[in-house]
OpenMM code with the backbone's topology and positions (N, CA, C; nanometers):
from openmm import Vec3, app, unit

residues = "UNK UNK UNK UNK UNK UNK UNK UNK UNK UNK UNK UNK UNK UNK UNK UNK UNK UNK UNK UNK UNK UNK UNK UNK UNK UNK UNK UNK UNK UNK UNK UNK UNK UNK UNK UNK UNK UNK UNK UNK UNK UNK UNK UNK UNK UNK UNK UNK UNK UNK UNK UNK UNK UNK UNK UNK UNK UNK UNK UNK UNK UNK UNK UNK UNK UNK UNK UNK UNK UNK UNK UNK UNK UNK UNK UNK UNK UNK UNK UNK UNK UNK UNK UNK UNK UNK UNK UNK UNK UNK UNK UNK UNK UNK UNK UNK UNK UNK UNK UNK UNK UNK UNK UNK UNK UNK UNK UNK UNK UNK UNK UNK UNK UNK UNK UNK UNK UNK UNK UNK UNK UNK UNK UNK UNK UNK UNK UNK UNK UNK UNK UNK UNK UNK UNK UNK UNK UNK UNK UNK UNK UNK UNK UNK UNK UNK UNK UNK UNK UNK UNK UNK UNK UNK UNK UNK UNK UNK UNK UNK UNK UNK UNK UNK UNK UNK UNK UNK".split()
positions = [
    Vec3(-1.7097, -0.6050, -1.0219),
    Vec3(-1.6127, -0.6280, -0.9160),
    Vec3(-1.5624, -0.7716, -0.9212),
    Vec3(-1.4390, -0.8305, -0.8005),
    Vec3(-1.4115, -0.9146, -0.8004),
    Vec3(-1.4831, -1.0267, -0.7088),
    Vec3(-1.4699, -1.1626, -0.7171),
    Vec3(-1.5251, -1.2432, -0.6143),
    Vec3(-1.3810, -1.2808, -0.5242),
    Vec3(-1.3090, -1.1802, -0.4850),
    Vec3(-1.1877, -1.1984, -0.3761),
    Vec3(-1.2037, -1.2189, -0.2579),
    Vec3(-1.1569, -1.2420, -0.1733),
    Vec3(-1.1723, -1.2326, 0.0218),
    Vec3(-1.0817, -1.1413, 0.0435),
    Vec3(-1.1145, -1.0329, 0.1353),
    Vec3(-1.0532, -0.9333, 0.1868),
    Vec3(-1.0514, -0.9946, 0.3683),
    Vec3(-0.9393, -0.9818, 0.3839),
    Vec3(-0.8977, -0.9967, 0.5208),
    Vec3(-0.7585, -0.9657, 0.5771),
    Vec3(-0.7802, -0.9195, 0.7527),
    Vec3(-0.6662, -0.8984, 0.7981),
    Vec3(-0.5523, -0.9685, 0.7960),
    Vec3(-0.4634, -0.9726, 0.7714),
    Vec3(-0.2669, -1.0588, 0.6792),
    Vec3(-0.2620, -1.1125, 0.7971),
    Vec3(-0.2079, -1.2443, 0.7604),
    Vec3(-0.1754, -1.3328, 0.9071),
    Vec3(-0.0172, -1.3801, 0.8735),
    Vec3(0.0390, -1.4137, 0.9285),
    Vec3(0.2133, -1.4623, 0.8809),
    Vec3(0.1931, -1.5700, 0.8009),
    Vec3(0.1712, -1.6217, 0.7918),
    Vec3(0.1349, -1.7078, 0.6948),
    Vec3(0.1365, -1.6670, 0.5590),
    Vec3(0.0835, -1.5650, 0.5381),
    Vec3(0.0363, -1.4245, 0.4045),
    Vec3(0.1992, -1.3672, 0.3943),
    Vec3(0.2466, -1.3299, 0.4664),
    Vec3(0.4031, -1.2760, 0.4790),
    Vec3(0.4903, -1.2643, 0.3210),
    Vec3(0.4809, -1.4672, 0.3083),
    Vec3(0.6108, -1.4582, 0.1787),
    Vec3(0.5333, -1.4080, 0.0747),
    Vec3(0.3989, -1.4198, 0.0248),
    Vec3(0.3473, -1.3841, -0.0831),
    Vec3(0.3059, -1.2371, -0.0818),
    Vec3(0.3215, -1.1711, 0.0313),
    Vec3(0.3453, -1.0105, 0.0243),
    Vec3(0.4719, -1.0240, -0.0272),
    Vec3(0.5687, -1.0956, 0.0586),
    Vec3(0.6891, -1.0104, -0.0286),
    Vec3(0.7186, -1.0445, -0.1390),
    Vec3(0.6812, -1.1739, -0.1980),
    Vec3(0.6618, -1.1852, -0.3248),
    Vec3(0.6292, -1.0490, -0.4016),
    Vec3(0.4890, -1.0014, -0.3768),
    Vec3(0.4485, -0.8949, -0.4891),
    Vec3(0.4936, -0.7951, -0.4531),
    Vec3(0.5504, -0.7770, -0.3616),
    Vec3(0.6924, -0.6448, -0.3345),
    Vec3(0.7667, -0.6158, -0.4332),
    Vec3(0.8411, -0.7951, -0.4005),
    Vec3(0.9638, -0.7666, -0.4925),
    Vec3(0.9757, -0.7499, -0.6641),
    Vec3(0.8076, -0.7723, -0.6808),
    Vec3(0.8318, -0.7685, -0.8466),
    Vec3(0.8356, -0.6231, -0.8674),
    Vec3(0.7645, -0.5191, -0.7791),
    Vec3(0.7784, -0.3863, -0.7893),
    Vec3(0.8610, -0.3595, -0.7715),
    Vec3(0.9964, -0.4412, -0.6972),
    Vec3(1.1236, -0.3502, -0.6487),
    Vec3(1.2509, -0.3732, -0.7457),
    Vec3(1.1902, -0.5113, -0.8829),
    Vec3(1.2784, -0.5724, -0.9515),
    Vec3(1.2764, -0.4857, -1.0939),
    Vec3(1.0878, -0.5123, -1.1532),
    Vec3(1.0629, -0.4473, -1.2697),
    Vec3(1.0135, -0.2956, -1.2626),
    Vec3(1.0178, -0.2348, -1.1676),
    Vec3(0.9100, -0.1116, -1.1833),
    Vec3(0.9499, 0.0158, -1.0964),
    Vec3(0.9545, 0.1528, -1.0984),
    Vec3(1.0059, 0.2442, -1.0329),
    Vec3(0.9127, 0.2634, -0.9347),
    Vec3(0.8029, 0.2017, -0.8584),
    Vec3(0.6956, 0.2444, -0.8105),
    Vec3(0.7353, 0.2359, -0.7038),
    Vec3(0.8352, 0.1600, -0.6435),
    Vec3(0.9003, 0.1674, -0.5060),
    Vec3(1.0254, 0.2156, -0.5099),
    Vec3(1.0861, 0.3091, -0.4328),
    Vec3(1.2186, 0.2972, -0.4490),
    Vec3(1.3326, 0.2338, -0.3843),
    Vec3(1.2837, 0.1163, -0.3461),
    Vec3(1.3678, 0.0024, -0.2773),
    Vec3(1.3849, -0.0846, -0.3863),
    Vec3(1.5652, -0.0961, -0.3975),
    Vec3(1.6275, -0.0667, -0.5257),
    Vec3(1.6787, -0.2776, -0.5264),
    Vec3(1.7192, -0.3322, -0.3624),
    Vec3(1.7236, -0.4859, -0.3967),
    Vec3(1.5916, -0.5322, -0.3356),
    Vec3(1.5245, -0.6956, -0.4165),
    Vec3(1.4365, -0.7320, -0.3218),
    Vec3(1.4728, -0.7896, -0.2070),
    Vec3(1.3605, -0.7984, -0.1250),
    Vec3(1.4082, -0.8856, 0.0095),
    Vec3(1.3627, -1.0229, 0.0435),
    Vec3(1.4791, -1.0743, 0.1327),
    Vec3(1.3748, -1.1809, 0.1658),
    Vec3(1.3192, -1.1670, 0.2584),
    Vec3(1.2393, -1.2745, 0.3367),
    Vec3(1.1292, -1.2814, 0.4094),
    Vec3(1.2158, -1.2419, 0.4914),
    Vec3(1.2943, -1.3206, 0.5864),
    Vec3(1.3275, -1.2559, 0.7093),
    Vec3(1.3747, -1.1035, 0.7074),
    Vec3(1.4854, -1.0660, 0.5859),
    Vec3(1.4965, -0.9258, 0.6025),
    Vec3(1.3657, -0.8314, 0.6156),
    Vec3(1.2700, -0.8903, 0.5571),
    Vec3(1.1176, -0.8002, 0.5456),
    Vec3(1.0215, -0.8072, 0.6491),
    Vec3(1.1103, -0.9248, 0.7628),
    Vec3(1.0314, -0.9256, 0.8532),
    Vec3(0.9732, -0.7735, 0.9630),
    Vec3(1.0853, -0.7300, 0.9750),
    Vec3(1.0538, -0.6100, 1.0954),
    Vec3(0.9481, -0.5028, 1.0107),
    Vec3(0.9251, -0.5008, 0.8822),
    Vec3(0.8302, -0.4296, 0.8674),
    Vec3(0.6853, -0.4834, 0.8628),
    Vec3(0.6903, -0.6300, 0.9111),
    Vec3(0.5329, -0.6549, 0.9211),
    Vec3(0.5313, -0.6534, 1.1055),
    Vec3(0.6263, -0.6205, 1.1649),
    Vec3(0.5819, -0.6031, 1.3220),
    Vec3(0.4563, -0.4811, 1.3370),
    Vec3(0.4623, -0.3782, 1.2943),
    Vec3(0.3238, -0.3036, 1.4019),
    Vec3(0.2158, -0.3391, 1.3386),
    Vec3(0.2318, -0.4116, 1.2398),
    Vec3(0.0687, -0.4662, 1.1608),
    Vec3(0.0025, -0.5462, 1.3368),
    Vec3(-0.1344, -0.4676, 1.3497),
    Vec3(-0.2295, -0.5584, 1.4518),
    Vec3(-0.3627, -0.4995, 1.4348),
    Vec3(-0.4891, -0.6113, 1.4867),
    Vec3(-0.5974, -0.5346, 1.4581),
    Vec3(-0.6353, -0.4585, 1.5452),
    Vec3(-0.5430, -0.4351, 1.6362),
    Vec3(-0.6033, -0.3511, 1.7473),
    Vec3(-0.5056, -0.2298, 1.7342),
    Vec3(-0.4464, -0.2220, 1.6066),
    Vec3(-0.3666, -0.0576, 1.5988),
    Vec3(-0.3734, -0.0150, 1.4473),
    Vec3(-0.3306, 0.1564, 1.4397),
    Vec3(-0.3518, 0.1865, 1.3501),
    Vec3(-0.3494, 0.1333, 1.2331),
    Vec3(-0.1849, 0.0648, 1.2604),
    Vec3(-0.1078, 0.0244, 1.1086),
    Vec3(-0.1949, -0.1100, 1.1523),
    Vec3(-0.2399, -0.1219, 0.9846),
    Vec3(-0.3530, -0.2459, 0.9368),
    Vec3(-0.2949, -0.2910, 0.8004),
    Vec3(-0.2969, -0.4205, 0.7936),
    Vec3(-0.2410, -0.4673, 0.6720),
    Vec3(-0.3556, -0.6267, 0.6379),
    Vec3(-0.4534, -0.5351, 0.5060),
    Vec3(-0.4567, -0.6536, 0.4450),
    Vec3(-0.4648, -0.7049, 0.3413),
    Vec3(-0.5106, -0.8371, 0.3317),
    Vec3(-0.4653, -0.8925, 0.1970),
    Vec3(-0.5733, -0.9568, 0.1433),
    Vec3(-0.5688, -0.9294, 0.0224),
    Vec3(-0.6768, -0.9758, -0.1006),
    Vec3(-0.6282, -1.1392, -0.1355),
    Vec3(-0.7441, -1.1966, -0.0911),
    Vec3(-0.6963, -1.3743, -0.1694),
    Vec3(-0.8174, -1.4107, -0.2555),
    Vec3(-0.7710, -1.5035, -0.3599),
    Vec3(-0.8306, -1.5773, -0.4287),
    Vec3(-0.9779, -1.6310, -0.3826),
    Vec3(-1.0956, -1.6424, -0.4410),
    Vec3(-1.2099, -1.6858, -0.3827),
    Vec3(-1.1741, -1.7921, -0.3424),
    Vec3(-1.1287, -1.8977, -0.3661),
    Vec3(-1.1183, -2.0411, -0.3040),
    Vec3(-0.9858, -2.0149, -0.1631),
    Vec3(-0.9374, -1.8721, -0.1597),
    Vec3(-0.8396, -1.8731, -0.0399),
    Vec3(-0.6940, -1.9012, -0.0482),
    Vec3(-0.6764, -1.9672, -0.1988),
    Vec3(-0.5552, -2.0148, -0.1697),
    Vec3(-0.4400, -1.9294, -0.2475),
    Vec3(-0.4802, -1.8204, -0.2862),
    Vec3(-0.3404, -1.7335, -0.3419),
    Vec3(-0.3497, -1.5784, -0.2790),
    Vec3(-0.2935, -1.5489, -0.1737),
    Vec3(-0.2629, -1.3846, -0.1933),
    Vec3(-0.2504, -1.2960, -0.3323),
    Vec3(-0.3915, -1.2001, -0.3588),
    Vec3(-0.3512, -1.1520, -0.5048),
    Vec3(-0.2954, -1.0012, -0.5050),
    Vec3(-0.2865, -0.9997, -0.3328),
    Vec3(-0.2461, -0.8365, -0.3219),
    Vec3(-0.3019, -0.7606, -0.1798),
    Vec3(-0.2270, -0.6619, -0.1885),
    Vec3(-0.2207, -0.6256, -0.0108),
    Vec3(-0.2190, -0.4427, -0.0304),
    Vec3(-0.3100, -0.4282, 0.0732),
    Vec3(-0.2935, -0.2475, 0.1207),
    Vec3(-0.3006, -0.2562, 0.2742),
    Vec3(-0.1883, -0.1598, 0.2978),
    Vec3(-0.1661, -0.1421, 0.4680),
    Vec3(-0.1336, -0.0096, 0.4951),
    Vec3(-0.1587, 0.0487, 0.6333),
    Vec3(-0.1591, 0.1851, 0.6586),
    Vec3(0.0044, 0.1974, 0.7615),
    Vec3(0.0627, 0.2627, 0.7644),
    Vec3(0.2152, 0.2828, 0.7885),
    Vec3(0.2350, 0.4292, 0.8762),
    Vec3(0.3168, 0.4011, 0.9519),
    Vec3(0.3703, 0.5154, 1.0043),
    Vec3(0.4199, 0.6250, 0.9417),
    Vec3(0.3499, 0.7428, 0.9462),
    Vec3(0.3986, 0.8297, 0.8566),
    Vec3(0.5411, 0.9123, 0.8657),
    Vec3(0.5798, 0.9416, 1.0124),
    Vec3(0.7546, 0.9693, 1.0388),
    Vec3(0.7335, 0.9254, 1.2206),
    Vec3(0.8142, 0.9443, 1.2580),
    Vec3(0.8404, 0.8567, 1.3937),
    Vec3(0.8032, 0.9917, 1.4681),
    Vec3(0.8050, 1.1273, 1.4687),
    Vec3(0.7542, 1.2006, 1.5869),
    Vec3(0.6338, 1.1890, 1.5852),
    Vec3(0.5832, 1.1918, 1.7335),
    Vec3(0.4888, 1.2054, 1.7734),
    Vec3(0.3410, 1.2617, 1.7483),
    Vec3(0.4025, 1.3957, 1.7345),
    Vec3(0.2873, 1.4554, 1.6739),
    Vec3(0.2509, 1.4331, 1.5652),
    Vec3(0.3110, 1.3230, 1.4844),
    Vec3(0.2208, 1.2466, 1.3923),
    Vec3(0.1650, 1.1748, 1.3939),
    Vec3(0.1238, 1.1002, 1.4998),
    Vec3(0.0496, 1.0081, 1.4849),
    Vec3(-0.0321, 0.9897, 1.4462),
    Vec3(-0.1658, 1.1118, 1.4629),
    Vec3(-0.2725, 1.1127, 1.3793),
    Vec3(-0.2894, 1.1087, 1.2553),
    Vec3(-0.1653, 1.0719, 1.1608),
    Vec3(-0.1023, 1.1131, 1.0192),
    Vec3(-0.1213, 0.9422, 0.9747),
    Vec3(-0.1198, 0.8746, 0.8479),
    Vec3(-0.0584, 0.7737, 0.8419),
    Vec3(-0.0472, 0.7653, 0.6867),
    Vec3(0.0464, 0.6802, 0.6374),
    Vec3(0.0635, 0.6886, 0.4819),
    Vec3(0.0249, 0.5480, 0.4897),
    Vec3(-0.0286, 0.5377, 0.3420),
    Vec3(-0.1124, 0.3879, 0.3072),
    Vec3(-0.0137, 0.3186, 0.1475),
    Vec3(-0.0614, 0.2309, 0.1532),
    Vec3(0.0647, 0.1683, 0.0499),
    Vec3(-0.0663, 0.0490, -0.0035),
    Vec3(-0.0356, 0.0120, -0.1279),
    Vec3(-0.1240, -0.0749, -0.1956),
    Vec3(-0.0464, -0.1650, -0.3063),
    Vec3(-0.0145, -0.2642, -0.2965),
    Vec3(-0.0018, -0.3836, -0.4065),
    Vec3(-0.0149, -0.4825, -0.4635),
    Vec3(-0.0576, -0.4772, -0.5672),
    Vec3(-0.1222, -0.6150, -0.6149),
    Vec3(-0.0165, -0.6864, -0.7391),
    Vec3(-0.0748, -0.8519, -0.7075),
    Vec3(-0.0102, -0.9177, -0.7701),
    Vec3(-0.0037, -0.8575, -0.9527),
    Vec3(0.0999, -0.9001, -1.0219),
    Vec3(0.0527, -0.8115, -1.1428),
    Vec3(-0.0551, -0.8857, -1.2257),
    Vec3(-0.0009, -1.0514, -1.2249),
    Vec3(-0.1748, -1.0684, -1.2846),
    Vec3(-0.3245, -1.0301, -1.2296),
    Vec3(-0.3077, -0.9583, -1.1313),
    Vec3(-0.4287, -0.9089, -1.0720),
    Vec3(-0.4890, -0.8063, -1.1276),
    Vec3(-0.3983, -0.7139, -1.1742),
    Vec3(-0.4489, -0.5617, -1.1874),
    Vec3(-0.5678, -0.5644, -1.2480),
    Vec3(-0.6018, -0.4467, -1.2673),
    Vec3(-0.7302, -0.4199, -1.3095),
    Vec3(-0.8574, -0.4486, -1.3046),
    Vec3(-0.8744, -0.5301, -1.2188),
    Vec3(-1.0038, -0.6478, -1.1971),
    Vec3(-1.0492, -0.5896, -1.0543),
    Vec3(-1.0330, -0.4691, -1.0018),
    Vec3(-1.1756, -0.4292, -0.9024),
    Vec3(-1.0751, -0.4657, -0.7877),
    Vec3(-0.9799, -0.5792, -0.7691),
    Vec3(-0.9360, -0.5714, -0.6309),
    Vec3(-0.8972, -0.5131, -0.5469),
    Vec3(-0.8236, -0.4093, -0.6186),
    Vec3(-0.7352, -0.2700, -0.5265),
    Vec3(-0.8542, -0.1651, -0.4375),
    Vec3(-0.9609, -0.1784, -0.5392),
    Vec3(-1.0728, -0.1261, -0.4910),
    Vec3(-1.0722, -0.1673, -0.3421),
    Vec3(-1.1541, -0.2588, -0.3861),
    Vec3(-1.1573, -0.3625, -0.2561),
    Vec3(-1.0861, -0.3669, -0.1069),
    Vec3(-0.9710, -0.3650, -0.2039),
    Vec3(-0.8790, -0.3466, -0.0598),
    Vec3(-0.8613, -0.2067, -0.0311),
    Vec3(-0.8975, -0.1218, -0.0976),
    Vec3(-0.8848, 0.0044, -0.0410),
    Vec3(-0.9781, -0.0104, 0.0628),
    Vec3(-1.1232, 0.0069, -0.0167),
    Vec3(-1.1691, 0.0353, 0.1070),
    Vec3(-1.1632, -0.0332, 0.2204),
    Vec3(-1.1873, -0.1471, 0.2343),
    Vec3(-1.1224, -0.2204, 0.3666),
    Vec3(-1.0513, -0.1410, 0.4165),
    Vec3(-0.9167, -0.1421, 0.3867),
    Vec3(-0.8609, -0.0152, 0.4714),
    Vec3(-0.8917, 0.0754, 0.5226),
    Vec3(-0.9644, 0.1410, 0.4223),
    Vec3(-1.0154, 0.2941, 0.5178),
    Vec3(-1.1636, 0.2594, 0.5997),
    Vec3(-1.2038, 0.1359, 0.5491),
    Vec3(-1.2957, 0.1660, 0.6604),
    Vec3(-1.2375, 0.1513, 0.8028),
    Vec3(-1.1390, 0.0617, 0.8260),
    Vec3(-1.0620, 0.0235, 0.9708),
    Vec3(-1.0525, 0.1198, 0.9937),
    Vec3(-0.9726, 0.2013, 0.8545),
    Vec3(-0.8890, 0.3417, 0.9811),
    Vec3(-1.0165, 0.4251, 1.0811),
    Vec3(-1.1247, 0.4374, 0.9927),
    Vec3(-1.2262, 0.5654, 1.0413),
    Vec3(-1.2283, 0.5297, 1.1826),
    Vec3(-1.2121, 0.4076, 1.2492),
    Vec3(-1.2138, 0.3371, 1.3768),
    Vec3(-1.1168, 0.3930, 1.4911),
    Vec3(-1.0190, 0.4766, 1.4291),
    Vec3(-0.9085, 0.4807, 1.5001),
    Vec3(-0.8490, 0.6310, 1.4631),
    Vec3(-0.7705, 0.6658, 1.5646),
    Vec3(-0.7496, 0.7925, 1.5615),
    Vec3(-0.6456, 0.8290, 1.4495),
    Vec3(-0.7461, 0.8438, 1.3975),
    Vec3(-0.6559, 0.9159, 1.2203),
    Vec3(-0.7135, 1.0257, 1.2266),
    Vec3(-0.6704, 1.1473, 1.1349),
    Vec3(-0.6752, 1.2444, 1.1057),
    Vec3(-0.6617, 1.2268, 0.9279),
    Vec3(-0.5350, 1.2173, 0.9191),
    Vec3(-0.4984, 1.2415, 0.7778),
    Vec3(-0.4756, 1.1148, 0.7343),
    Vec3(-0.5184, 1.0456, 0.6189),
    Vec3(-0.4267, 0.9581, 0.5081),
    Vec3(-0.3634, 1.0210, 0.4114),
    Vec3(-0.2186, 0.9642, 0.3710),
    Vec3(-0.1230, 1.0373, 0.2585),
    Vec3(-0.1406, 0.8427, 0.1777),
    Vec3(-0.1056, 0.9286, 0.0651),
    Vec3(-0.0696, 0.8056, -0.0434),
    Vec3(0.0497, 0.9171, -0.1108),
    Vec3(0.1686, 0.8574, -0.1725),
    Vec3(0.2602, 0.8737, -0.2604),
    Vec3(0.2472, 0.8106, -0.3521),
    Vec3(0.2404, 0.8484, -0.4919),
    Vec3(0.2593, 0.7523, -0.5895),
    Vec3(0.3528, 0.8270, -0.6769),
    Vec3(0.4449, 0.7605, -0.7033),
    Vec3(0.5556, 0.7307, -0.8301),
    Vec3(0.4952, 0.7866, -0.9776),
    Vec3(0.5325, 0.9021, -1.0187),
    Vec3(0.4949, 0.9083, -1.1689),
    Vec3(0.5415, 0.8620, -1.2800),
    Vec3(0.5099, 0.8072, -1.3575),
    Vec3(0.3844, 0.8058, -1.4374),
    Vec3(0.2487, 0.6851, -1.3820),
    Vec3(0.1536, 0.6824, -1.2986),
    Vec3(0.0677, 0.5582, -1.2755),
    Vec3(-0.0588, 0.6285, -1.2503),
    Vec3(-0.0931, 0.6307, -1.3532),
    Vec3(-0.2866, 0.6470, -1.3484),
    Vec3(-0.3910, 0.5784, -1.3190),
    Vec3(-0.3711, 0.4274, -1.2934),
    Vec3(-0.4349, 0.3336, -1.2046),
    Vec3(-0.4277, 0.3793, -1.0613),
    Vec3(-0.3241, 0.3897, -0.9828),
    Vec3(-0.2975, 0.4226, -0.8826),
    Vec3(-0.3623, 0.6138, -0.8407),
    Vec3(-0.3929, 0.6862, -0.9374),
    Vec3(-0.4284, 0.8030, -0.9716),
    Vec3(-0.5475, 0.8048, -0.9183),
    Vec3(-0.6073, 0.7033, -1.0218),
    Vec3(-0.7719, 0.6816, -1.0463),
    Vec3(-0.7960, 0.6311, -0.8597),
    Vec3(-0.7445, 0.4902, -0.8305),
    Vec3(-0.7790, 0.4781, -0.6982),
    Vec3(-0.8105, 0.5910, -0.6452),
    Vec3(-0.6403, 0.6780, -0.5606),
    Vec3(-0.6777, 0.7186, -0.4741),
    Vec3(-0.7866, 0.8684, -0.4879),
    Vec3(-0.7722, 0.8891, -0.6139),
    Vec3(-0.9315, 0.9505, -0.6219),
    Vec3(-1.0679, 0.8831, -0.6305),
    Vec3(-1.0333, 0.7993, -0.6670),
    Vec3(-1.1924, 0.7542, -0.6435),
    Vec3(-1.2382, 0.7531, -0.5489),
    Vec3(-1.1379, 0.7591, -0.4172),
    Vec3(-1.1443, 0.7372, -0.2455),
    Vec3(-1.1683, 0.8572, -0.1804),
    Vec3(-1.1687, 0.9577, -0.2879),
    Vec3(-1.1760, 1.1405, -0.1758),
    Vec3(-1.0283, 1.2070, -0.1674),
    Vec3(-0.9145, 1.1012, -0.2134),
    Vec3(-0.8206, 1.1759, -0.2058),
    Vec3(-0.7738, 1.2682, -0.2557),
    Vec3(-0.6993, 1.3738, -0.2265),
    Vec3(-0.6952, 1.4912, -0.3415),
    Vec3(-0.4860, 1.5357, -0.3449),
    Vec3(-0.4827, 1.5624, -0.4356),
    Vec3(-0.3628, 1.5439, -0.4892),
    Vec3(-0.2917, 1.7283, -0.4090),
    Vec3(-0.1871, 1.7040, -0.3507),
    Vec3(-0.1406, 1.8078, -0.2513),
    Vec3(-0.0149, 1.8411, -0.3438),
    Vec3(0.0445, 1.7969, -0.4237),
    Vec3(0.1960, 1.8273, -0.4730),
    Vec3(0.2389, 1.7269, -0.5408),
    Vec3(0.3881, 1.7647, -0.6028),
    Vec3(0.4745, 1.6696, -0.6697),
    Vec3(0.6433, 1.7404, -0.6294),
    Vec3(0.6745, 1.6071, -0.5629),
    Vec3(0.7891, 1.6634, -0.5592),
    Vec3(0.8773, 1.5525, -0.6797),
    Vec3(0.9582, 1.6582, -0.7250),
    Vec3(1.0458, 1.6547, -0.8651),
    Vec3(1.1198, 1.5524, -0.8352),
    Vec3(1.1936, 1.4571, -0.9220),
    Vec3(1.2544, 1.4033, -0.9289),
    Vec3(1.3444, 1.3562, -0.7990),
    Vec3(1.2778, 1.3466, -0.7187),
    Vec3(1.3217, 1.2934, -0.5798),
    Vec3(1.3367, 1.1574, -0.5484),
    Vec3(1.3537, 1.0791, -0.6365),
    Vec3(1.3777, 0.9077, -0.6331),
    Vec3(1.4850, 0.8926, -0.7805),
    Vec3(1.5561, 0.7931, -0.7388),
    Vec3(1.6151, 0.8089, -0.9156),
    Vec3(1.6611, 0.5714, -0.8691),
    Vec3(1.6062, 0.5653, -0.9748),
    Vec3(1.5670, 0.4343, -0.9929),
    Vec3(1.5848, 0.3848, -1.1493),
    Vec3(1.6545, 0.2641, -1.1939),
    Vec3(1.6822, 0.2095, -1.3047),
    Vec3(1.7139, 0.3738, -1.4239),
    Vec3(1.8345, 0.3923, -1.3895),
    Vec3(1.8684, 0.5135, -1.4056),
    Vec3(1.7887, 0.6028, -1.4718),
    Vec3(1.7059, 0.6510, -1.4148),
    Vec3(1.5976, 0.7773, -1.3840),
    Vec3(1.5739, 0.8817, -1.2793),
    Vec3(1.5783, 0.9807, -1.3019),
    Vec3(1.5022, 1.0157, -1.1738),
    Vec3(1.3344, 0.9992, -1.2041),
    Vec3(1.2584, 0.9794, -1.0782),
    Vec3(1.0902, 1.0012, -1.0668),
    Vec3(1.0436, 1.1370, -0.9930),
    Vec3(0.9186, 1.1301, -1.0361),
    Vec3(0.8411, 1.2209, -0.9228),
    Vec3(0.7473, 1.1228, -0.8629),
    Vec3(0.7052, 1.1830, -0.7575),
    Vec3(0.6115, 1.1479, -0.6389),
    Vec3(0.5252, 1.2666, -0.5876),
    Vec3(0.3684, 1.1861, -0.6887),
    Vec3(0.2590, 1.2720, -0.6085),
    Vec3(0.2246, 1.2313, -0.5027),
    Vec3(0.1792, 1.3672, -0.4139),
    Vec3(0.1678, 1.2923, -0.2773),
    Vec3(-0.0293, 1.3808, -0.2698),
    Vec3(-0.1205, 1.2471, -0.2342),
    Vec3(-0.2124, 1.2421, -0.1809),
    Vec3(-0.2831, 1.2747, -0.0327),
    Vec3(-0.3552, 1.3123, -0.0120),
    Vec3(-0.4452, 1.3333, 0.1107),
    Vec3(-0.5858, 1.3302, 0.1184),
    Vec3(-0.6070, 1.2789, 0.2428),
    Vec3(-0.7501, 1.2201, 0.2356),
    Vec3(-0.7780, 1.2701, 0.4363),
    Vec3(-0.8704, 1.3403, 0.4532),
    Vec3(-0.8831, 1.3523, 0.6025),
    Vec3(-1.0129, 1.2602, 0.5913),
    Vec3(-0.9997, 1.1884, 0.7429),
    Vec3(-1.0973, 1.0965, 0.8110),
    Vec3(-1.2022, 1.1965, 0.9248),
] * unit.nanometer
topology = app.Topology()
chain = topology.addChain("A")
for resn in residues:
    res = topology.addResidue(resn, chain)
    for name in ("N", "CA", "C"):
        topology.addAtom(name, app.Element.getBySymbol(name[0]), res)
């Protein structure tokens, strides 16, 4: 494993999330948010991040503290109601990070918060082709529910998106 710090994202953490956003949204089909953003445009999606609610966002730093190397947060899964007990989870790491145990890490962090709180279901989506992202959310209990076809079309492609589930 890694010697990282896992902790809840404070604003401070903000630009270097969107930092490793935007390299996914520049080089890679894994998001399909097609310009990057800046901080303030990216602001309203770090509003329901709190530790006293579902949506939890945190971030993996450097042992000495001083670099964000990557972030997983749990998200509203659609705005009715009767989802709430639902939530989709999202995970990214810096790219010199990969592979080194952190995503781990921050997974579970995550799910351990959620078990705290009224969840039912976790979904993960992932973008095909990514077998890192595969391996995670199985390694976590998640189990693979579908693929819907070519439903994103990015750096002229279309993708698929497997979509994951995990009950708490």
């Amino acid at each position: 494993m890694t010697d990282c710090l896992i902790r809840l994202a404070t604003e401070p953490d903000y630009a270097a999330i969107t930092e490793i956003y935007n390299h996914y949204v520049v080089h890679t089909p894994t998001t399909f948010d097609i310009e990057p953003f800046t901080l303030e445009r990216r602001r309203p999606w770090f509003e329901p991040f709190a530790a006293s609610s579902r949506y939890k966002l945190f971030v993996a730093l450097s042992s000495d503290g001083s670099q964000v190397q990557g972030y997983a947060a749990s998200l509203r899964f659609r705005p009715k109601a009767a989802y709430d007990a639902t939530v989709e989870t999202t995970i990214y790491l810096a790219p010199e990070c990969t592979g080194r145990g952190i995503g781990h890490e921050l997974y579970q962090a995550l799910l351990e918060a959620l078990e705290g709180e009224d969840i039912h279901l976790v979904l993960g989506g992932i973008t095909l082709p990514n077998p890192s992202s595969i391996a995670l959310h199985e390694a976590f209990g998640f189990k693979r529910m579908g693929v819907f076809r070519e439903v994103g079309r990015k750096q002229d492609q279309y993708w698929d998106v497997a979509w994951y589930e995990k009950h708490l």
